[in-house]
LOVEX-392813 format. One record per residue (C-alpha): residue number from 1; y, x, z. Coordinates in pm, 1 decimal. Last residue first. Example, Ala and Ser with C-alpha at 12.3 -4.5 7.8 and 13.67 -1.06 7.14 Angstrom:
residues 2
PT   firo         py         px         pz
PT      2     -106.0     1367.0      714.0
PT      1     -450.0     1230.0      780.0
END
This chain:
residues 377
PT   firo         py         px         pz
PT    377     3353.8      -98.0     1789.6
PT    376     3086.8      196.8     1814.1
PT    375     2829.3      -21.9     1605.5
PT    374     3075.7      -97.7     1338.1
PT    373     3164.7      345.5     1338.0
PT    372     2806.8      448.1     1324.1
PT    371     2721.5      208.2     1044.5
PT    370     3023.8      328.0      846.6
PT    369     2907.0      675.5      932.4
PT    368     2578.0      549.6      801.7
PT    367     2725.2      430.6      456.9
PT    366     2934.0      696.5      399.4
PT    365     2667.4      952.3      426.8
PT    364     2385.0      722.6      195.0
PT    363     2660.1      705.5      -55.1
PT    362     2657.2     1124.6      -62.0
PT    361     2285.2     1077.0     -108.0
PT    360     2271.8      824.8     -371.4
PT    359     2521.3     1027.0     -548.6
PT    358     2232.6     1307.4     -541.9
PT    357     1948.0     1072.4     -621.6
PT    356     2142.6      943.9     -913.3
PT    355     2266.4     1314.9    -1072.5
PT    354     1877.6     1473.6    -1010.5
PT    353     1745.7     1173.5    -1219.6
PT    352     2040.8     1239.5    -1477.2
PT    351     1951.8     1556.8    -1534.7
PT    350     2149.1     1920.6    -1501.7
PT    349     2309.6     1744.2    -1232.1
PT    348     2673.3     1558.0    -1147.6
PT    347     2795.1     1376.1     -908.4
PT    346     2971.2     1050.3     -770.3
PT    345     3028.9      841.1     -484.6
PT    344     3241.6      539.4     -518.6
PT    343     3375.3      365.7     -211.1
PT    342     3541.9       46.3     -261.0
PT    341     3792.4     -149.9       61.6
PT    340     4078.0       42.8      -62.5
PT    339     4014.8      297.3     -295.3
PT    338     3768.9      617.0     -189.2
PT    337     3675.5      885.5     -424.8
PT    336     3407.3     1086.0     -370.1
PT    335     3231.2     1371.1     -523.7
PT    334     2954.5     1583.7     -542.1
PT    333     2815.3     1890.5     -712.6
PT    332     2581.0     1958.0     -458.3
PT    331     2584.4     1773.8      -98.2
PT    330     2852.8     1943.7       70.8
PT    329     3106.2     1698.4      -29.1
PT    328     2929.3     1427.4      168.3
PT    327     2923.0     1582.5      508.6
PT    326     3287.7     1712.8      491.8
PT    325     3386.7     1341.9      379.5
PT    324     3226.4     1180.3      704.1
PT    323     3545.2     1233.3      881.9
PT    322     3719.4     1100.4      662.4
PT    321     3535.4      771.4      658.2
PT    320     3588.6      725.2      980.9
PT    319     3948.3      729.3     1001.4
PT    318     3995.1      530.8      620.3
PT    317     3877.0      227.8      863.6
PT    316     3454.8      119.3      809.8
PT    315     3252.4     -151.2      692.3
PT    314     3149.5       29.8      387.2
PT    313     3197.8      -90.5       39.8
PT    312     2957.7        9.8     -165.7
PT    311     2969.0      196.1     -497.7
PT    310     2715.4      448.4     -655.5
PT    309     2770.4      685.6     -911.8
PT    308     2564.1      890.2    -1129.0
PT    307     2643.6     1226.0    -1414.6
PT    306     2475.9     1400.7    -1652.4
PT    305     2700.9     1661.0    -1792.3
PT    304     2967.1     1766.5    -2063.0
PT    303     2952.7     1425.7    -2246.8
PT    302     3190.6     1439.9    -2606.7
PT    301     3388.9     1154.9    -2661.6
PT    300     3618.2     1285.9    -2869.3
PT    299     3981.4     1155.7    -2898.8
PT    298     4281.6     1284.2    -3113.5
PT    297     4621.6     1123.1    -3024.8
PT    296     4748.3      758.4    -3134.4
PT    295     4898.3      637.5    -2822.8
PT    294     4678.8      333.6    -2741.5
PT    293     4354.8      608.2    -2879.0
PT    292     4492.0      845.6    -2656.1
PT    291     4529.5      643.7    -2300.2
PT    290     4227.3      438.0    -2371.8
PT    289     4015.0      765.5    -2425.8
PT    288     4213.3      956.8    -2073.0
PT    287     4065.0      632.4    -1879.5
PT    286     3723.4      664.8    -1994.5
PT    285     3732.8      979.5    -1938.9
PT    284     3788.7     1263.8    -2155.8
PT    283     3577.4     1581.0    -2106.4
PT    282     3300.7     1340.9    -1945.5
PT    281     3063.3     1321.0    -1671.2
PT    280     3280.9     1327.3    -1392.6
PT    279     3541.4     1096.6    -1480.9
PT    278     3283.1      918.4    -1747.5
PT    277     3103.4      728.5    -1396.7
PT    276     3384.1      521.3    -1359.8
PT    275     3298.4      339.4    -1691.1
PT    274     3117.7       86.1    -1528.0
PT    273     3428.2      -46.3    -1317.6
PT    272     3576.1     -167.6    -1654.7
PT    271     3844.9      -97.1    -1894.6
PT    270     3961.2     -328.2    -2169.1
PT    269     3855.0     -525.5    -2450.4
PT    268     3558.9     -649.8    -2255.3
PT    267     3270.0     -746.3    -2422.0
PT    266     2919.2     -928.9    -2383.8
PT    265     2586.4     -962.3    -2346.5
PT    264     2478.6     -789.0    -2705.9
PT    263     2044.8     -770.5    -2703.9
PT    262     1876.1     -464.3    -2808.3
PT    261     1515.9     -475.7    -2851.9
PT    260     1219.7     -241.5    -2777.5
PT    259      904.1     -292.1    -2915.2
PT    258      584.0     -465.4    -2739.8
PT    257      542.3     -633.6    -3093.3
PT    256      478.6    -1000.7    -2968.9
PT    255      706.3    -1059.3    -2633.7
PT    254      987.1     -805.5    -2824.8
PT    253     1091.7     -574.2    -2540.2
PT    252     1446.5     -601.7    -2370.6
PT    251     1743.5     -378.3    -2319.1
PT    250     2039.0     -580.9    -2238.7
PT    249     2387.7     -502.3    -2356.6
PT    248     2731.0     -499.7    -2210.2
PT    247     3039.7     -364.9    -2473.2
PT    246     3308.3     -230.3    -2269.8
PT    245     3649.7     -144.7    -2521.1
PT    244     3876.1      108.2    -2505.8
PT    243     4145.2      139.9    -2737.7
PT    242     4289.1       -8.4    -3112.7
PT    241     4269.3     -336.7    -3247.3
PT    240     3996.3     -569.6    -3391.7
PT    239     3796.0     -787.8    -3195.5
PT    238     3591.3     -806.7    -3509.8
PT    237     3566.2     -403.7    -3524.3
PT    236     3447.4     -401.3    -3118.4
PT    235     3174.8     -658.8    -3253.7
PT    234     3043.9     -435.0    -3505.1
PT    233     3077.9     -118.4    -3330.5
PT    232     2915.1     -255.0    -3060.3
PT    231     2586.8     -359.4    -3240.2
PT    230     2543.7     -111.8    -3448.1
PT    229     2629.4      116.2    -3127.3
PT    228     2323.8      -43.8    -2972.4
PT    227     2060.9      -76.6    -3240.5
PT    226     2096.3      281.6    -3350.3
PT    225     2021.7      352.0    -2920.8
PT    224     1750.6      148.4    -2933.2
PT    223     1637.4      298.2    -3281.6
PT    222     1646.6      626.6    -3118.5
PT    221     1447.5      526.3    -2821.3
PT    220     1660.1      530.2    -2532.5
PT    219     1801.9      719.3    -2169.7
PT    218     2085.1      562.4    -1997.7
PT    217     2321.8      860.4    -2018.5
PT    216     2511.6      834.2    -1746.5
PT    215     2453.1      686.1    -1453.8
PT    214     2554.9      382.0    -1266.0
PT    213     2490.5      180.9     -922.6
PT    212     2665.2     -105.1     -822.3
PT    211     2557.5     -139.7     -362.0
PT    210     2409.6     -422.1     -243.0
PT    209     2480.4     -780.7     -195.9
PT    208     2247.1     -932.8     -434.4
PT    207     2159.3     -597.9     -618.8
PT    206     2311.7     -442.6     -953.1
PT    205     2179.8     -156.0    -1132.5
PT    204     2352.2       19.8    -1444.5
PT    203     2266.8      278.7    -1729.8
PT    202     2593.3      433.8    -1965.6
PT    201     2508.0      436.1    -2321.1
PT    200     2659.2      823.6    -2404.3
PT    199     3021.9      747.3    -2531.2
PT    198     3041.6      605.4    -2915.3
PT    197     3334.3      640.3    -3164.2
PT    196     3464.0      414.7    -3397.2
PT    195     3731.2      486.4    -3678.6
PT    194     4010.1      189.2    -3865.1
PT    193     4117.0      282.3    -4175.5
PT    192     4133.2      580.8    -4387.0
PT    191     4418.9      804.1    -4233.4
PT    190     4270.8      771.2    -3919.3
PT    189     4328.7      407.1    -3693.7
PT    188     4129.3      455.7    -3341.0
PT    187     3886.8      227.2    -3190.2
PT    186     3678.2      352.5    -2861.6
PT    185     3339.5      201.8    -2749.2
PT    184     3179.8      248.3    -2394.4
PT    183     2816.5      112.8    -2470.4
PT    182     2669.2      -33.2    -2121.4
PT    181     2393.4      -71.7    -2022.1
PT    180     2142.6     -293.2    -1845.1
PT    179     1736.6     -195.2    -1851.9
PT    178     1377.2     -341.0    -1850.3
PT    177     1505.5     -670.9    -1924.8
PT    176     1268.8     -969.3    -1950.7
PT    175     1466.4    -1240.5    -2127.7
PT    174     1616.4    -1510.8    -1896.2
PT    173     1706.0    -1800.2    -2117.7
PT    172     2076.1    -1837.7    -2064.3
PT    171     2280.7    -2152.1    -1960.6
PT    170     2650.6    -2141.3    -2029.0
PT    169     2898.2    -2324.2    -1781.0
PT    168     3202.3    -2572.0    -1888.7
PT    167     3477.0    -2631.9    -1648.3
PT    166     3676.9    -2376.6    -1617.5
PT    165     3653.7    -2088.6    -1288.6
PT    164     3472.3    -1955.6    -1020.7
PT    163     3399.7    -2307.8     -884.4
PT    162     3238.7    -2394.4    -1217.7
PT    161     2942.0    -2207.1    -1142.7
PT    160     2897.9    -2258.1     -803.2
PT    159     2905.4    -2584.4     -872.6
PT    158     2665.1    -2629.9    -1181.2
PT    157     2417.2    -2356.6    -1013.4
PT    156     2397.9    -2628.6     -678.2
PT    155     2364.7    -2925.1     -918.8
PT    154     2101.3    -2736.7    -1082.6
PT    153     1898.4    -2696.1     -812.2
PT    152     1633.1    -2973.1     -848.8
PT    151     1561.2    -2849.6    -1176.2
PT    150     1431.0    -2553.8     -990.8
PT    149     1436.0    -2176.4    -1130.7
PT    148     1819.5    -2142.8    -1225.0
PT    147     1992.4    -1776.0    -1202.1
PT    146     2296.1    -1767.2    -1045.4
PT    145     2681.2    -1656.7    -1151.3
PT    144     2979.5    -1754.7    -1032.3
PT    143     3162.6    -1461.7     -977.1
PT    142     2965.1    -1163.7    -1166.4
PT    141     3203.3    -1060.4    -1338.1
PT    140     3503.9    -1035.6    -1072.4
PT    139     3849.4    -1015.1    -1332.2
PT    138     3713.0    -1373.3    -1472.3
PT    137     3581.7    -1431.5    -1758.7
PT    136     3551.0    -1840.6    -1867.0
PT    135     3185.9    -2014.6    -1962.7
PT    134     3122.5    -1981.4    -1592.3
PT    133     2735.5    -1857.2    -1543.9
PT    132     2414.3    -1975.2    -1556.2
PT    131     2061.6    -1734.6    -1595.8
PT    130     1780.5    -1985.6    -1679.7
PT    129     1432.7    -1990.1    -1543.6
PT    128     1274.5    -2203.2    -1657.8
PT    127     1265.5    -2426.3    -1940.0
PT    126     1494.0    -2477.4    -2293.9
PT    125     1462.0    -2871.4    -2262.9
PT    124     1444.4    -2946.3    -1920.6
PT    123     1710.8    -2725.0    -1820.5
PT    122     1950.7    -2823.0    -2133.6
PT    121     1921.0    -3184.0    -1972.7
PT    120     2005.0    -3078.7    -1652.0
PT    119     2296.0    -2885.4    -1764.3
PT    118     2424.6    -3145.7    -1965.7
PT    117     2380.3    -3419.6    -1669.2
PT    116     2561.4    -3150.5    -1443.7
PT    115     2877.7    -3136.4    -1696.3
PT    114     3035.3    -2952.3    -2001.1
PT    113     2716.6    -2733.5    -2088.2
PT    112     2646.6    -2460.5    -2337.7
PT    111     2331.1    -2308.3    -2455.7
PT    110     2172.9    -1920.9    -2512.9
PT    109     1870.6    -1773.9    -2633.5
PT    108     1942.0    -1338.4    -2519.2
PT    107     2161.0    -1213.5    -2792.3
PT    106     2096.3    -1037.0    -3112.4
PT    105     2435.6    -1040.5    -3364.7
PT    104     2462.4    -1233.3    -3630.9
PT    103     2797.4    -1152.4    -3672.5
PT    102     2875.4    -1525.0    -3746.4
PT    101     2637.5    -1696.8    -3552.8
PT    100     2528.5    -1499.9    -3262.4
PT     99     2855.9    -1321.1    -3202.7
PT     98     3073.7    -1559.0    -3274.0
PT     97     2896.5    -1803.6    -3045.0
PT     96     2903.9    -1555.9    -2756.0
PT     95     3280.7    -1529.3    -2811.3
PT     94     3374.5    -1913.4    -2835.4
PT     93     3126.2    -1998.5    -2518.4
PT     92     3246.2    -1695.5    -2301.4
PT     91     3569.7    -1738.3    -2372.3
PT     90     3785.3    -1432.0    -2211.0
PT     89     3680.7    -1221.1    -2480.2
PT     88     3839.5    -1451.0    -2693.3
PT     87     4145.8    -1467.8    -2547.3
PT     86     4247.0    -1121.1    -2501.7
PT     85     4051.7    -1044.6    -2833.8
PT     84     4342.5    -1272.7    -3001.4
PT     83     4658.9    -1111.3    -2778.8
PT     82     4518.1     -766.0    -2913.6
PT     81     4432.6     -507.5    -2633.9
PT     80     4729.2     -356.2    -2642.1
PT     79     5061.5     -474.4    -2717.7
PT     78     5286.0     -295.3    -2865.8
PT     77     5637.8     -420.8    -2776.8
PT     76     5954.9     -565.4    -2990.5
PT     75     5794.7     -872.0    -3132.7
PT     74     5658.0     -978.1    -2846.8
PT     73     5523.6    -1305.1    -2918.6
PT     72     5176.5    -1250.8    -2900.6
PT     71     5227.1    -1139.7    -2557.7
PT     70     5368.4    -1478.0    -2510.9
PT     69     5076.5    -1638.4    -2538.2
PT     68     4837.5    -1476.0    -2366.1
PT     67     5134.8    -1525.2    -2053.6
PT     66     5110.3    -1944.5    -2135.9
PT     65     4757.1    -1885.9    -2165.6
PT     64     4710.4    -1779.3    -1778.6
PT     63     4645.4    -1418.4    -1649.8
PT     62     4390.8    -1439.5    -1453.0
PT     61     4169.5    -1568.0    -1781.6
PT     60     4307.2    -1351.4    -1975.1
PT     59     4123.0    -1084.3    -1800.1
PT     58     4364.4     -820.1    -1668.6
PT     57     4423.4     -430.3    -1754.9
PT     56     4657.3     -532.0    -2022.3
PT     55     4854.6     -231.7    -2187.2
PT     54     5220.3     -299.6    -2302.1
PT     53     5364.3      -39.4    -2478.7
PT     52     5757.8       43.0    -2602.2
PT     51     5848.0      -57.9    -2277.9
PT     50     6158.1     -218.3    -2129.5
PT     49     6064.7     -184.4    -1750.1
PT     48     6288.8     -505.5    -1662.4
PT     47     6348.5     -662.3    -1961.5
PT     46     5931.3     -674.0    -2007.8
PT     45     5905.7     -770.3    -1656.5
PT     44     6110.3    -1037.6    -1700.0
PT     43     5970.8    -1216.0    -2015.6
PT     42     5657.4    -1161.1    -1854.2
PT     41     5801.1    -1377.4    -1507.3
PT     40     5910.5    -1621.3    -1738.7
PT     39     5588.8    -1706.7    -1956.6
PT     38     5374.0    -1710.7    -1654.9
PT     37     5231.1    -1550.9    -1337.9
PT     36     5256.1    -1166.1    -1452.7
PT     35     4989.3     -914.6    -1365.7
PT     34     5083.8     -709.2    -1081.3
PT     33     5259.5     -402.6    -1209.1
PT     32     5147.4      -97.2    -1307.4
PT     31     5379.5      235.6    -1475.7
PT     30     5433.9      473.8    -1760.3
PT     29     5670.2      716.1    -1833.2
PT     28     5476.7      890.7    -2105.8
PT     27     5396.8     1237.6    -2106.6
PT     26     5011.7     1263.6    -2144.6
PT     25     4974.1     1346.6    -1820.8
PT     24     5135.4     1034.5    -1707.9
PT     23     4935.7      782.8    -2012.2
PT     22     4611.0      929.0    -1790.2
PT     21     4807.3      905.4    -1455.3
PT     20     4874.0      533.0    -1536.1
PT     19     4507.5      456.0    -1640.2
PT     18     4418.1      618.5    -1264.0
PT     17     4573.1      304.6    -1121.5
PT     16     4519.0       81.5    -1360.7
PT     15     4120.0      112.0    -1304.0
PT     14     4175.1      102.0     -908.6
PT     13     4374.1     -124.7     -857.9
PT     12     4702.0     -327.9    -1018.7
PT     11     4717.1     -553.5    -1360.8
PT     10     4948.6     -532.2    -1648.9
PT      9     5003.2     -188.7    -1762.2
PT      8     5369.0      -97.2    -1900.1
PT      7     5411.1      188.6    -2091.4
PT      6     5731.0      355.3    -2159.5
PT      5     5740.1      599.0    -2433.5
PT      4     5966.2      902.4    -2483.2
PT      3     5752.5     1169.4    -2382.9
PT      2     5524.9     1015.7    -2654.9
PT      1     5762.8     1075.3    -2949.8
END
């Protein structure tokens, strides 16, 4: 019975945070705690809380292999996502090579490198530029990462790399991208076998110390968007499992042809910050999926409107923000919600152009009352 069942998520913020009110509303007693620091300190929580359901909402890489380890062993607990996609989502170098050469999966030209010598040497030989990043996940993505356009800098990309985590770095030919998405992916079990289901491709923006920007749908060619859930369901099936999981994929253009081409980035059995955009957009969130699918219940992922966020995180105390809030919620079909130091502004249009410039708007309010506020200090 699900009013009966304890879930335990591993991992606090945000994303856990409204997680727990999904499995809440659901009936379930369920609660987050900061993710465990070893073998022991699982071992307690789990005697602790006593769940029926574990639910990790941390990369494995925070979490240690000793802790990976014994999730596997808990007999007594469900444990959600799988101890094995745990691990090899974490593994940057073990998961893109499955992908590329077992699943045969499309992915950006990619190489691996254990020191700066390797790296240097990989430089010369694939050319410039070159996107590097830590071989290991961490809970911040984009930790570590730089793109490579000098040979003499590769002993700065080597170190920043590795400074955010492991030891070994992978090197990336960088493909010309018109577009960054994201294919929200839920696994259920029905009666025969495992089922997949697709949310609208959701679009993203990043800049070098600016704001995350999403919106949902990301608009493509129907063979871009075939392309896309062929290529998540196939890699969310080898993970294996049941949930939520965030499959990142490029949108490219074949240098010959001129057509469009789909290239897998990478997967996260888990929840991410670009799926925040599904609580307005949505009937289920991403959020109320994970919760359903873990417990078994009916999903859809049916989109009800075009939707955009942005999130920044303005220099300001709750005081000031607040007092912007009137300001923001007036602009149409708006929202806000404000965690710690992370502001996300949301809303919704009859088109997804309308949806950006209108979040864009109510981020643009924040922002200068945070402005107002540093300069008033």
């Amino acid at each position: 019975m699900v009013d009966r069942t304890t879930v335990l998520v591993l991992g606090t913020g945000e994303l856990s945070s409204e997680l727990v009110l999904s499995f809440q509303r659901l009936g379930t007693r369920a609660t987050a705690v900061p993710a465990p620091t070893g073998a022991a300190a699982l071992r307690t929580l789990i005697d602790r809380h006593t769940p029926q359901v574990v639910v990790v909402q941390s990369p494995a890489a925070d979490l240690g292999a000793d802790v990976v380890q014994a999730l596997a062993g808990l007999e007594e607990v469900a444990v959600f996502p799988t101890p094995g996609a745990l691990r090899l989502a974490s593994d940057r170098e073990a998961l893109r090579t499955l992908a590329a050469n077992e699943l045969g999966l499309p992915t950006a030209p990619f190489w691996f490198a254990g020191s700066v010598d390797e790296l240097t040497a990989v430089a010369e030989h694939a050319g410039l530029p070159l996107t590097i990043t830590p071989v290991t996940h961490a809970a911040n993505e984009g930790a570590g990462r730089s793109v490579l356009s000098r040979l003499e800098d590769v002993d700065v990309a080597w170190h920043r790399a590795v400074a955010a985590g492991g030891d070994r770095v992978m090197a990336e030919t960088a493909v010309d991208v018109t577009a960054e998405f994201t294919m929200l992916t839920v696994r259920t079990q029905g009666q025969a076998g495992p089922v997949v289901q697709f949310c609208e491709p959701i679009g993203h923006r990043h800049e070098t110390g600016g704001p995350l920007e999403l919106w949902q749908p990301q608009l493509l060619s129907e063979p871009a968007l075939d392309a896309a859930r062929s290529i998540a369901a196939r890699i969310v099936n080898k993970l294996g499992g049941t949930g939520l999981f965030t499959v990142d994929l490029l949108l490219g253009a074949d240098p010959e042809s001129g057509a469009e081409e789909v290239y897998f980035a990478t997967v996260h059995p888990m929840l991410t910050g670009a799926g925040f955009v599904t609580t307005r957009s949505q009937r289920l969130s991403q959020f109320d999926l994970h919760a359903r699918a873990i417990l078994g219940l009916p999903v859809d992922t049916i989109m009800i409107s075009p939707a955009a966020g942005e999130v920044s995180r303005p220099a300001a105390d709750r005081a000031a923000l607040g007092r912007a809030l009137p300001d923001a919620l007036a602009i149409a079909e708006s929202d806000v919600r404000l965690s710690g130091e992370v502001c996300v502004a949301l809303a919704t249009a009859p088109d997804v152009v309308r949806a950006r410039d209108r979040a864009h708007q109510v981020a643009a309010v924040l922002n200068h009352s945070a402005a107002i506020n540093q300069a008033g200090t």
